[in-house]
TORRO-871510 format. One record per residue (C-alpha): residue number from 1; x, y, z. Coordinates in steps of 0.02 Angstrom, whole numbers. Layout:
<nodes>
<node><num>NUM</num><x>X</x><y>Y</y><z>Z</z></node>
...
</nodes>
This chain:
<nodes>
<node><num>1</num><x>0</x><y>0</y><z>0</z></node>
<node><num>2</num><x>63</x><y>167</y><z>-42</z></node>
<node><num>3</num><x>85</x><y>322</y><z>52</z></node>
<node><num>4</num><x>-23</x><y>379</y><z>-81</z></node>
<node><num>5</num><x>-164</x><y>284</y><z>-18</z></node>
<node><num>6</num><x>-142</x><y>232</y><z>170</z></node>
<node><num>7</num><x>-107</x><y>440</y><z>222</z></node>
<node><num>8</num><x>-286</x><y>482</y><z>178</z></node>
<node><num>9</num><x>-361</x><y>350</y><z>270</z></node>
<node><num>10</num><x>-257</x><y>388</y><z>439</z></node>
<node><num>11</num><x>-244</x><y>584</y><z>418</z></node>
<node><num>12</num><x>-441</x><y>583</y><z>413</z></node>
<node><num>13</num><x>-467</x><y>476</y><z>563</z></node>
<node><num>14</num><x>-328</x><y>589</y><z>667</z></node>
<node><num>15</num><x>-423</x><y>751</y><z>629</z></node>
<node><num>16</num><x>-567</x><y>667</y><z>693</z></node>
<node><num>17</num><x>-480</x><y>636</y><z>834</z></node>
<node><num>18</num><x>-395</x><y>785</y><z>891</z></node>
<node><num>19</num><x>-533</x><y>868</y><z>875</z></node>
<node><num>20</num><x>-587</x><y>770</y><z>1031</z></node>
<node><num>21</num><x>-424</x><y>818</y><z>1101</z></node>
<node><num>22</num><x>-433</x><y>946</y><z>1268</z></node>
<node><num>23</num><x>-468</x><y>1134</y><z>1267</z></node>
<node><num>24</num><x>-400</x><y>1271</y><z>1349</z></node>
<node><num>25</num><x>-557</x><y>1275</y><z>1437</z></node>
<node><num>26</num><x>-547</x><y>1115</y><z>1519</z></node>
<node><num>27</num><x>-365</x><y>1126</y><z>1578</z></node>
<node><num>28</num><x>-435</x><y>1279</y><z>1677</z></node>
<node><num>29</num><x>-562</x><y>1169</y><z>1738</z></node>
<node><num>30</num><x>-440</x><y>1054</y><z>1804</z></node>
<node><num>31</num><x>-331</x><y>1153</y><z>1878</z></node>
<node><num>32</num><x>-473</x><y>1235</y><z>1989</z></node>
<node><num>33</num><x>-531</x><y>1072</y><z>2061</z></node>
<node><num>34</num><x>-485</x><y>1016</y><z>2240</z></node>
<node><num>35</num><x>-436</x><y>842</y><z>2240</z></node>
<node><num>36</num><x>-386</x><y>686</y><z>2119</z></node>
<node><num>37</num><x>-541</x><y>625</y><z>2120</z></node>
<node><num>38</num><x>-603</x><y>765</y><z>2061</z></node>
<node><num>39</num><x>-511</x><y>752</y><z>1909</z></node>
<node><num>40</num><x>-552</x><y>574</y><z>1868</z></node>
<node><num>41</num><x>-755</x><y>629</y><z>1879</z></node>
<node><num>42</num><x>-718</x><y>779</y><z>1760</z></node>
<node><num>43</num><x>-606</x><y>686</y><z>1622</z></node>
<node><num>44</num><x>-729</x><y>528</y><z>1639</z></node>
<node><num>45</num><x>-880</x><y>649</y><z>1632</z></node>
<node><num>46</num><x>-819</x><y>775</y><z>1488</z></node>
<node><num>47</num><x>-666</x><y>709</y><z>1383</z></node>
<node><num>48</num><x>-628</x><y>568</y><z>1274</z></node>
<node><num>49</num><x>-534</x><y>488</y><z>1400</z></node>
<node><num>50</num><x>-679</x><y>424</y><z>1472</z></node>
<node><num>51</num><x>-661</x><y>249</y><z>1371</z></node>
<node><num>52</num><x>-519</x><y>237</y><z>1455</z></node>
<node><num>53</num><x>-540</x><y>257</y><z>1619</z></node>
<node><num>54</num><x>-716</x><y>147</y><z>1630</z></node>
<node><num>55</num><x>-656</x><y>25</y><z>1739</z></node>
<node><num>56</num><x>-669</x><y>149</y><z>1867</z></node>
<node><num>57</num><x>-835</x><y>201</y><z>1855</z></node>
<node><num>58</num><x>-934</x><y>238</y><z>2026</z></node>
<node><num>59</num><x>-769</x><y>189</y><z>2127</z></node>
<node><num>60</num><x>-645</x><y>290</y><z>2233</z></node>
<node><num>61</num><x>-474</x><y>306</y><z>2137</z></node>
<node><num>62</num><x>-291</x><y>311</y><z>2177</z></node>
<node><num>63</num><x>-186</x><y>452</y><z>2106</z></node>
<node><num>64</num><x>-92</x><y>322</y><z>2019</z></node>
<node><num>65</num><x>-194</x><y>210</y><z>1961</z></node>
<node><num>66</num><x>-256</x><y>364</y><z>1884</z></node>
<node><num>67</num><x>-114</x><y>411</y><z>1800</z></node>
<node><num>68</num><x>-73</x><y>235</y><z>1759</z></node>
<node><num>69</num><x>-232</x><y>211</y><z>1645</z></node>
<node><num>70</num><x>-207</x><y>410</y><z>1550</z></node>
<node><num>71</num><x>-40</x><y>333</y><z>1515</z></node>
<node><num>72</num><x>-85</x><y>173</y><z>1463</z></node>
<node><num>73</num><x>-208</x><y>263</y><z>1304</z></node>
<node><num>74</num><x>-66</x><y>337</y><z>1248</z></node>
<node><num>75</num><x>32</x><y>157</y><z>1187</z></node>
<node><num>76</num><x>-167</x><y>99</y><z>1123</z></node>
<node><num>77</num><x>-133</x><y>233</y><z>971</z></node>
<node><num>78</num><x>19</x><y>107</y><z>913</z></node>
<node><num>79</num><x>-118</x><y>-36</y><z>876</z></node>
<node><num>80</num><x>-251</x><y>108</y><z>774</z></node>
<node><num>81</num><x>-107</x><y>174</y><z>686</z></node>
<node><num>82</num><x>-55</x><y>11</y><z>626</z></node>
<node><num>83</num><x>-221</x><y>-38</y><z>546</z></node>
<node><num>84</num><x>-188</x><y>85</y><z>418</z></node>
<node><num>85</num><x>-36</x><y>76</y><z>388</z></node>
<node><num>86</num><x>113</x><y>-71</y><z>313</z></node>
<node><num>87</num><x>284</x><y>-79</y><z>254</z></node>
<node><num>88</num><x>404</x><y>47</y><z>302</z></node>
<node><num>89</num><x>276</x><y>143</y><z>373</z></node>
<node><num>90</num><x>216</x><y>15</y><z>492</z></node>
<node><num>91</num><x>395</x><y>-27</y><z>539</z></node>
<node><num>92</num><x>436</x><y>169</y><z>584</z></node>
<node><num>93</num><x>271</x><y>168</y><z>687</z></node>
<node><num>94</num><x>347</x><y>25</y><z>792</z></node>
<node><num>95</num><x>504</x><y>83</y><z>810</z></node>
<node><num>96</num><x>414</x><y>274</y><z>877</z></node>
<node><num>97</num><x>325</x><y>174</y><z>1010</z></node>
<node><num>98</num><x>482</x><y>106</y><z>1080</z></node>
<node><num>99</num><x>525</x><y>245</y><z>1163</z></node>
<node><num>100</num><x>393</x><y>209</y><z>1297</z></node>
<node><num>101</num><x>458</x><y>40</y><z>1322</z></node>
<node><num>102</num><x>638</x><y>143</y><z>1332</z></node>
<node><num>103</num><x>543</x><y>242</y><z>1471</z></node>
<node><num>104</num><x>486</x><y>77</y><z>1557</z></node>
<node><num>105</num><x>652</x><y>23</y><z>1577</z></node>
<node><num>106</num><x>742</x><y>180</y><z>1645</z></node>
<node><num>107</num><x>580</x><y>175</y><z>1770</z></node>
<node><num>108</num><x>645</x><y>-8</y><z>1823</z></node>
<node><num>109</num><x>810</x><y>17</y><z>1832</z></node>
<node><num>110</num><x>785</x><y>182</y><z>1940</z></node>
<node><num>111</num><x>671</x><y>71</y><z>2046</z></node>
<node><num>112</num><x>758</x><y>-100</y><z>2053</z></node>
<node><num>113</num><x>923</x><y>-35</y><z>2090</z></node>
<node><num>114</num><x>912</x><y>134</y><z>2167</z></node>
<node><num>115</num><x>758</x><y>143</y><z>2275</z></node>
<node><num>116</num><x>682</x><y>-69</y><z>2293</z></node>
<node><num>117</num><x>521</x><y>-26</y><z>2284</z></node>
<node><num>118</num><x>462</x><y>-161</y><z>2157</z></node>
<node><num>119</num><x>264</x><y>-135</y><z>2202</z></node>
<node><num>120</num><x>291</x><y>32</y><z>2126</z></node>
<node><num>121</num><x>318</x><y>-46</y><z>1957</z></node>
<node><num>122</num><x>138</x><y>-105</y><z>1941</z></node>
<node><num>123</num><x>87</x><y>49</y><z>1933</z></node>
<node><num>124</num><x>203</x><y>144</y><z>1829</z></node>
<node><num>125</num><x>228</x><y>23</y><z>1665</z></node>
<node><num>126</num><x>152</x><y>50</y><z>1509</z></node>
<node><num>127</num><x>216</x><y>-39</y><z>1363</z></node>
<node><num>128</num><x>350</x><y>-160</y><z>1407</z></node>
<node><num>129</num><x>241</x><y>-286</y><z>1450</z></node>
<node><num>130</num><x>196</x><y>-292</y><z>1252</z></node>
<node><num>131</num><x>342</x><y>-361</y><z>1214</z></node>
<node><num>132</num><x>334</x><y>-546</y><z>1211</z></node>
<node><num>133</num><x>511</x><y>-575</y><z>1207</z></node>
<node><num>134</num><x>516</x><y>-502</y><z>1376</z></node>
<node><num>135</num><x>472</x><y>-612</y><z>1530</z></node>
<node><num>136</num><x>349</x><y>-473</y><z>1629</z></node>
<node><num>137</num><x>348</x><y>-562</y><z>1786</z></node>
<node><num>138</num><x>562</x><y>-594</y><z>1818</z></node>
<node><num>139</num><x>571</x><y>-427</y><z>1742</z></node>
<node><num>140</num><x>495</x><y>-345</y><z>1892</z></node>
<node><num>141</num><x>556</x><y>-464</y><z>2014</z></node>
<node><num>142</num><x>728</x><y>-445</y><z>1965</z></node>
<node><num>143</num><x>825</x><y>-356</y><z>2104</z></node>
<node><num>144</num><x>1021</x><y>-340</y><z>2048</z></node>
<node><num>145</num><x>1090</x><y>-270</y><z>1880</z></node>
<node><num>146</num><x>1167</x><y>-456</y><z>1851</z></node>
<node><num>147</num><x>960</x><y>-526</y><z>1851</z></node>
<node><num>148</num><x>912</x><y>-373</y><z>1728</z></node>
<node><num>149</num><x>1041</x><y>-417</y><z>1635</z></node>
<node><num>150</num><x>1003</x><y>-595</y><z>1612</z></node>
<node><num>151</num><x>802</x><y>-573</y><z>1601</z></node>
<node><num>152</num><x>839</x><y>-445</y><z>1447</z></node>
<node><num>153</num><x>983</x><y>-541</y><z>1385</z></node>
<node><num>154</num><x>887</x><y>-591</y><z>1206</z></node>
<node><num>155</num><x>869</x><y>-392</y><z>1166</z></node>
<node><num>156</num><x>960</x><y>-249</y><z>1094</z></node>
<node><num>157</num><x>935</x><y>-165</y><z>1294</z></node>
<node><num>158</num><x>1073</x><y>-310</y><z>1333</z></node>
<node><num>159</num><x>1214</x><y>-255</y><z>1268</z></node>
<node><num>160</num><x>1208</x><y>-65</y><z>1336</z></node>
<node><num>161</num><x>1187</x><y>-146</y><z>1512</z></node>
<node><num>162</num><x>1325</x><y>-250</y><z>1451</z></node>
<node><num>163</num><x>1434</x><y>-98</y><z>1405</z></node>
<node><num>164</num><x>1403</x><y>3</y><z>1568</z></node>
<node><num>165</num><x>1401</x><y>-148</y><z>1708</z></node>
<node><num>166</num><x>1558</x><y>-132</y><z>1774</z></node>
<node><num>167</num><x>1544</x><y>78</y><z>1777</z></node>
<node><num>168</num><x>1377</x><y>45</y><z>1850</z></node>
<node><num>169</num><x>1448</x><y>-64</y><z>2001</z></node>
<node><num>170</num><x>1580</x><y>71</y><z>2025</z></node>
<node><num>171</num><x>1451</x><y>218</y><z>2041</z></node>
<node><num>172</num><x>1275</x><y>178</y><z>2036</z></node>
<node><num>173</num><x>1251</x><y>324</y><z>1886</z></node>
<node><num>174</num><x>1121</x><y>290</y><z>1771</z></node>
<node><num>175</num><x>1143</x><y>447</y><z>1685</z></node>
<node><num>176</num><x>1250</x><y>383</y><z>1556</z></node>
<node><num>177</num><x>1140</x><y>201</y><z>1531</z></node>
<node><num>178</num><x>998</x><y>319</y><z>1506</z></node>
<node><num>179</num><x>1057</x><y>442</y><z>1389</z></node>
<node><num>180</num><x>1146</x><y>275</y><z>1282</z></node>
<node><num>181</num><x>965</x><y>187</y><z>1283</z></node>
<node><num>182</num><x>889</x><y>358</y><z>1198</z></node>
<node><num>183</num><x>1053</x><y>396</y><z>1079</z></node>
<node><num>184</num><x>1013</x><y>214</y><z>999</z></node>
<node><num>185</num><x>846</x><y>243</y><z>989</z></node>
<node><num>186</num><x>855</x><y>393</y><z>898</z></node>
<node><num>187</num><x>986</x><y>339</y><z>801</z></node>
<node><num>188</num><x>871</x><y>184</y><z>742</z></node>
<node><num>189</num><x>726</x><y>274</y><z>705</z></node>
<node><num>190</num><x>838</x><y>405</y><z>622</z></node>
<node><num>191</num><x>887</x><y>228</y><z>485</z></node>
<node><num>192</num><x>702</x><y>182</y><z>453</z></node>
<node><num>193</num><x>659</x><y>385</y><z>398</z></node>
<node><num>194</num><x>795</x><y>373</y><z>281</z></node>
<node><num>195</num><x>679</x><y>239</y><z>196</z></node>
<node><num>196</num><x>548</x><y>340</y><z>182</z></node>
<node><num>197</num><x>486</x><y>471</y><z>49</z></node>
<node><num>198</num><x>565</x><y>654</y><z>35</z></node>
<node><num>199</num><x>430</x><y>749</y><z>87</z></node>
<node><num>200</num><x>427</x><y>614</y><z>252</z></node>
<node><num>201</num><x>595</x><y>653</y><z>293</z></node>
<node><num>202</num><x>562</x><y>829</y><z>265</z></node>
<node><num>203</num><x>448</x><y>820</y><z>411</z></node>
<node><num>204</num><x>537</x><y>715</y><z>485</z></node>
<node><num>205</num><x>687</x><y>840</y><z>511</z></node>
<node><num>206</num><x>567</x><y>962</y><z>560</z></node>
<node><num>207</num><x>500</x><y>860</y><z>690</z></node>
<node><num>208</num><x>605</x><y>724</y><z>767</z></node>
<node><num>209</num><x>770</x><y>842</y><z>708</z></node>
<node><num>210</num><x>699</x><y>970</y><z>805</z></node>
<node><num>211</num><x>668</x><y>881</y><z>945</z></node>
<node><num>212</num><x>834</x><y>799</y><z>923</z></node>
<node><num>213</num><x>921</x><y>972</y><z>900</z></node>
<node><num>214</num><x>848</x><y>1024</y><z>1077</z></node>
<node><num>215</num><x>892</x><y>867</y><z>1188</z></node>
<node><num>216</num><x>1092</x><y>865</y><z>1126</z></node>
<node><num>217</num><x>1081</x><y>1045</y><z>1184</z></node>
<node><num>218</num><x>1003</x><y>1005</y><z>1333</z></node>
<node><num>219</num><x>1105</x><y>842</y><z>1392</z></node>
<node><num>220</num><x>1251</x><y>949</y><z>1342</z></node>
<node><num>221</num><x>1225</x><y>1090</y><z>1472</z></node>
<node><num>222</num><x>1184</x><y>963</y><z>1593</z></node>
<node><num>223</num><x>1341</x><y>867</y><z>1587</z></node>
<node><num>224</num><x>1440</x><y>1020</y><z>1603</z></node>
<node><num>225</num><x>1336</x><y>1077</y><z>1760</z></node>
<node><num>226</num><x>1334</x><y>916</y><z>1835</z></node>
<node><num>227</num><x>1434</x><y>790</y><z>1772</z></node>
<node><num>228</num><x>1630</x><y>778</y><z>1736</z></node>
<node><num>229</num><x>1646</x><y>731</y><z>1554</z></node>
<node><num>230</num><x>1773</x><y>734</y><z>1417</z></node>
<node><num>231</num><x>1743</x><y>808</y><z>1279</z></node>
<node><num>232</num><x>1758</x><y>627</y><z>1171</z></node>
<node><num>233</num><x>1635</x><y>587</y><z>1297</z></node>
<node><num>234</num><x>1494</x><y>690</y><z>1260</z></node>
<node><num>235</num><x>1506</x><y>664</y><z>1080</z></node>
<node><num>236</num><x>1525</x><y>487</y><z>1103</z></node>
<node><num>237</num><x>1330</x><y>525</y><z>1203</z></node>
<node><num>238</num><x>1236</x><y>655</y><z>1079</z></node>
<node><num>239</num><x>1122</x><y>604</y><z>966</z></node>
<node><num>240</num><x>1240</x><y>592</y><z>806</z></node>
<node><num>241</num><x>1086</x><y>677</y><z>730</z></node>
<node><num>242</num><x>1076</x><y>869</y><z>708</z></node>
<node><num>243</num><x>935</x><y>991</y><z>618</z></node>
<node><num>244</num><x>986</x><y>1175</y><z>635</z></node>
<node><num>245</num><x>1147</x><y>1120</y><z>727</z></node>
<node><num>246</num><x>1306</x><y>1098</y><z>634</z></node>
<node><num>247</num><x>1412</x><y>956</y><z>687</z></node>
<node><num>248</num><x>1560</x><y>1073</y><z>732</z></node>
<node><num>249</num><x>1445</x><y>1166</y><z>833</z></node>
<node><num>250</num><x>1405</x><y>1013</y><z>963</z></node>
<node><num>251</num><x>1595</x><y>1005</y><z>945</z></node>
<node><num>252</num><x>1629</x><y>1165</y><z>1007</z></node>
<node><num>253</num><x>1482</x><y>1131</y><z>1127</z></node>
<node><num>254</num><x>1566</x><y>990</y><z>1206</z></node>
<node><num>255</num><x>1733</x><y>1096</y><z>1241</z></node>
<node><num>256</num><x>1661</x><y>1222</y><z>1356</z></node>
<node><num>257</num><x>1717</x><y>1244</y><z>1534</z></node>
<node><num>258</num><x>1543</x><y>1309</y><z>1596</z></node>
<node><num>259</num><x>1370</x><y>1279</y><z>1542</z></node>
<node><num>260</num><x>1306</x><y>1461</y><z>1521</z></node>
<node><num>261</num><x>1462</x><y>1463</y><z>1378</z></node>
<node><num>262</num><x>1367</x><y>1371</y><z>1270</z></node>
<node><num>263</num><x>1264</x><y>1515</y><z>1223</z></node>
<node><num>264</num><x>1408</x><y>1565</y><z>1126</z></node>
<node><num>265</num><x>1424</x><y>1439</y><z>1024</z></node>
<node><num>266</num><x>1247</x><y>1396</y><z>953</z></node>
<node><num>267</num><x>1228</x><y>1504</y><z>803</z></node>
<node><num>268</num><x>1032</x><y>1467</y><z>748</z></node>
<node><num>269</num><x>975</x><y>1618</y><z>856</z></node>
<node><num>270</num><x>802</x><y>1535</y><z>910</z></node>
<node><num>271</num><x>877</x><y>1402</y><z>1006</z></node>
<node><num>272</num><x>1011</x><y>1521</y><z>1073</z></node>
<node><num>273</num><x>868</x><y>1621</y><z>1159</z></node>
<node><num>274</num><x>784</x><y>1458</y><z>1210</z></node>
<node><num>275</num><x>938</x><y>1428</y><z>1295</z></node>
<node><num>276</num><x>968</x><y>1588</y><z>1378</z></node>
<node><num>277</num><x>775</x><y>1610</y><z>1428</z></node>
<node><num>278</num><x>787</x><y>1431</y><z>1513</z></node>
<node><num>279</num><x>932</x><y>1482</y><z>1617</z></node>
<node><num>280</num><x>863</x><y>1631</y><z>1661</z></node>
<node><num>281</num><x>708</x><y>1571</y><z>1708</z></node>
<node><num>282</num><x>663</x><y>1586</y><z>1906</z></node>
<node><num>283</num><x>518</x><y>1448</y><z>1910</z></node>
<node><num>284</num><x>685</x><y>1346</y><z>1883</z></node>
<node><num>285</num><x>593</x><y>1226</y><z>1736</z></node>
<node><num>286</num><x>711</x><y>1200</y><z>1620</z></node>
<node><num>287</num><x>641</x><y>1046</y><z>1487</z></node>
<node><num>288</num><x>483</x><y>1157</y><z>1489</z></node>
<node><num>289</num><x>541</x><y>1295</y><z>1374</z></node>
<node><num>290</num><x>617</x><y>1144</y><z>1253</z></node>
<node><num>291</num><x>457</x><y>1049</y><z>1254</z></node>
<node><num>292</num><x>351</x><y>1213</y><z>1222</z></node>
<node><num>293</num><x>452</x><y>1258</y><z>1086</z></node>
<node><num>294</num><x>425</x><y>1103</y><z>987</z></node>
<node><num>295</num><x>240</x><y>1099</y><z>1037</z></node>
<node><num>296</num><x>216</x><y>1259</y><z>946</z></node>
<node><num>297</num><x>319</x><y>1191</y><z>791</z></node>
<node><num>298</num><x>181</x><y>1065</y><z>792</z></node>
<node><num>299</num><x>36</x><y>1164</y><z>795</z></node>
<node><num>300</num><x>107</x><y>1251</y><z>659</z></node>
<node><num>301</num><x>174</x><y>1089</y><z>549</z></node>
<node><num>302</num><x>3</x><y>1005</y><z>596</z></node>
<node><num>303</num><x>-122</x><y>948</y><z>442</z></node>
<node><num>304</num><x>-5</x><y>1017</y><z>322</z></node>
<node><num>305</num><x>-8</x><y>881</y><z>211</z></node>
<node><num>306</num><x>-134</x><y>761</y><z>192</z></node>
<node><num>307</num><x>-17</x><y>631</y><z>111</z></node>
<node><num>308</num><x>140</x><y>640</y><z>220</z></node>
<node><num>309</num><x>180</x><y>581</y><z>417</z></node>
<node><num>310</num><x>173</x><y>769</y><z>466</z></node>
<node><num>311</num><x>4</x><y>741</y><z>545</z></node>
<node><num>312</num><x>29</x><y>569</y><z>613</z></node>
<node><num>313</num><x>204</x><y>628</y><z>702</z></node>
<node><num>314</num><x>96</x><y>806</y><z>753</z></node>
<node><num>315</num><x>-33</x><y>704</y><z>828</z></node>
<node><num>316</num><x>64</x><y>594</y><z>924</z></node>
<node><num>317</num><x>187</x><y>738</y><z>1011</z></node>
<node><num>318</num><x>37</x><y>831</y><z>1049</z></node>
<node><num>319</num><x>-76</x><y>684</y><z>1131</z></node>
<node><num>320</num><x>71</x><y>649</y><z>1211</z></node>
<node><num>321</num><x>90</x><y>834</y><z>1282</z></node>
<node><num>322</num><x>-83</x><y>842</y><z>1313</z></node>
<node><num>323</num><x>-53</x><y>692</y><z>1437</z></node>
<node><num>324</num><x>103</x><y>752</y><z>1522</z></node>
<node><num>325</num><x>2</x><y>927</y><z>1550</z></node>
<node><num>326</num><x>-156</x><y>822</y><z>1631</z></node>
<node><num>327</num><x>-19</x><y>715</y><z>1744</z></node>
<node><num>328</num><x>43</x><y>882</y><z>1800</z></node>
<node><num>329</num><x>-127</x><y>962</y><z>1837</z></node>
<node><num>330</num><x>-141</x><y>823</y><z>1954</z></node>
<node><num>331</num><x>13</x><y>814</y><z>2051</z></node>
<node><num>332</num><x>0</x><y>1005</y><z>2078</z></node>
<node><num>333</num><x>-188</x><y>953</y><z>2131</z></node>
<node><num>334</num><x>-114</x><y>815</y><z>2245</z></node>
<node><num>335</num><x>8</x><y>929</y><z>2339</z></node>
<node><num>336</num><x>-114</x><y>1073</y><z>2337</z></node>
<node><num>337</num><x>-3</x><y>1185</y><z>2216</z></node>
<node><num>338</num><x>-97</x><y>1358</y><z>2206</z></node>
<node><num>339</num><x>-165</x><y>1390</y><z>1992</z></node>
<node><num>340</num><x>-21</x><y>1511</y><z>1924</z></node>
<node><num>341</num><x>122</x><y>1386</y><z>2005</z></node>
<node><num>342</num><x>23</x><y>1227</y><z>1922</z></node>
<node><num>343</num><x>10</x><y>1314</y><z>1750</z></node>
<node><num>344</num><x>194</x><y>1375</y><z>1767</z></node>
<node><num>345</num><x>224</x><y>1184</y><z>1742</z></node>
<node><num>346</num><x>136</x><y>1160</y><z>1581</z></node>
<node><num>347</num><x>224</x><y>1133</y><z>1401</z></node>
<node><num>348</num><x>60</x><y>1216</y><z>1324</z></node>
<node><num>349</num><x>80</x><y>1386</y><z>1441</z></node>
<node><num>350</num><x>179</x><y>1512</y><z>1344</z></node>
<node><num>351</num><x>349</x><y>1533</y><z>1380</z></node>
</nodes>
């Protein structure tokens, strides 16, 4: 099937449903309301996500099972999406909705080795348990790095936990294991766009190179504020990706004694100011102004062509963003965060 035919098909159903997707209106109404429960009854009674949340009709809910379920629709997009959609297309799909597997695993290593709490894991996983090369229940019963490395031992996951096992026993950083498990992703999905038509990887770079673009930056000023790297070191961690970033730039990047340099060395002027706004920012949320930035890129790049992944890559960010905004509502509801300090958390919220 070509693109010619399959982007119709899935572009139509999309509109239909972000149209269904949250107003501006009803994040308001969110953030005014008192308790968790509260939220479940509004986003059961007036959103889409009531299909999702069902099972909990009529009962008392728990903040995470809550969250657990909002998360969970997310991944269920994967299984639409591939209905319309085969060949390369299909396989890029796939390889998009890995990164929430990626997530699942940085959530049990950060649980399994650094805090042992393995009951949280039930209520934090969303897609790893898809993969049926992947034994769920040893998975979360592992409790050393040795067992996660033996229950994952048949995946590509293995042989980064191979590669940082002996660091790992030295100094129980995860940093680097995390930032390796995104570079290959990347990096992967980076291979199957470069099968894809021009106009795809058009929007692809405008997308996914964006986003790309913003994370090297951002892993780069957090290594030099926090970490003690070489300069091989970082580039041997970036994204070997780049969009409106030149390669000599992240080289230049890298060499930097302090963090606020790097301002001085990123010449596309709207991620300079990013930058410099993010730093200067006294709310002290950094990813925020990143993840707003690309947000708006979407709403611009959204439906621009009915017969490219523009709008299937749009739709996806943003119902993902849309998500991360409704977690946030209610963990500033949880800890009884007054309005302006909730909404200073959320990637829609101007910046």
């Amino acid at each position: 099937m070509t693109a010619l035919f399959q982007y119709p098909a899935v572009n139509a159903k999309l509109k239909a449903l972000s149209s269904n997707m949250l107003k501006e209106k009803d994040f308001q109404n969110l953030i005014e309301l008192n308790s968790v429960q509260e939220a479940f009854n509004y986003l059961y009674n007036n959103t889409y996500y009531q299909e999702y949340l069902e099972e909990f009709s009529g009962q008392e809910i728990h903040r995470r099972q809550l969250e657990l379920k909002l998360k969970k629709s997310i991944v269920l997009s994967e299984d639409f999406l591939k209905k319309y959609l085969s060949s390369d297309l299909k396989n890029f799909v796939e390889k998009y909705f890995k990164k929430f597997e990626i997530e699942d695993l940085k959530i049990i290593l950060r649980t399994i080795l650094l805090e042992n709490e393995a009951d949280y894991l039930s209520d934090n996983l969303i897609y790893i348990n898809r993969n049926k090369k992947i034994d769920f229940n040893n998975l979360i019963q592992a409790s050393s790095y040795s067992e996660l490395q033996e229950v994952l031992k048949e995946l590509d996951y293995a042989e980064v936990l191979d590669e940082f096992a002996e660091q790992y026993q030295k100094n129980k950083n995860l940093f680097q294991i995390e930032m390796t498990l995104d570079f290959n992703w990347f990096s992967q999905l980076n291979k199957l766009a470069a099968k894809l038509s021009n106009q795809d990887q058009k929007y692809f770079d405008e997308i996914i190179g964006t986003h790309i673009d913003l994370l090297n930056i951002q892993w780069i000023y957090r290594i030099k504020k926090y970490y003690n790297l070489s300069s091989g070191e970082i580039l041997n961690y970036i994204i070997p990706f780049h969009f409106k970033i030149k390669r000599e730039e992240l080289q230049n990047m890298s060499q930097v004694n302090n963090a606020e340099d790097l301002l001085e060395h990123i010449l596309y002027r709207p991620y300079q100011e990013l930058l410099e706004n993010a730093i200067k920012d006294v709310n002290n949320i950094f990813e925020r102004f990143f993840l707003n930035y690309i947000y708006r890129k979407l709403k611009q790049i959204k439906s621009k062509s009915f017969f490219s992944i523009s709008n299937i890559l749009a739709y996806l960010y943003i119902r993902e963003y849309e998500l991360r905004d409704i977690i946030t509502i209610i963990e500033g509801i949880r800890y009884s965060l007054p309005d302006d300090r909730i909404k200073n958390f959320l990637i829609r919220k101007e910046v």
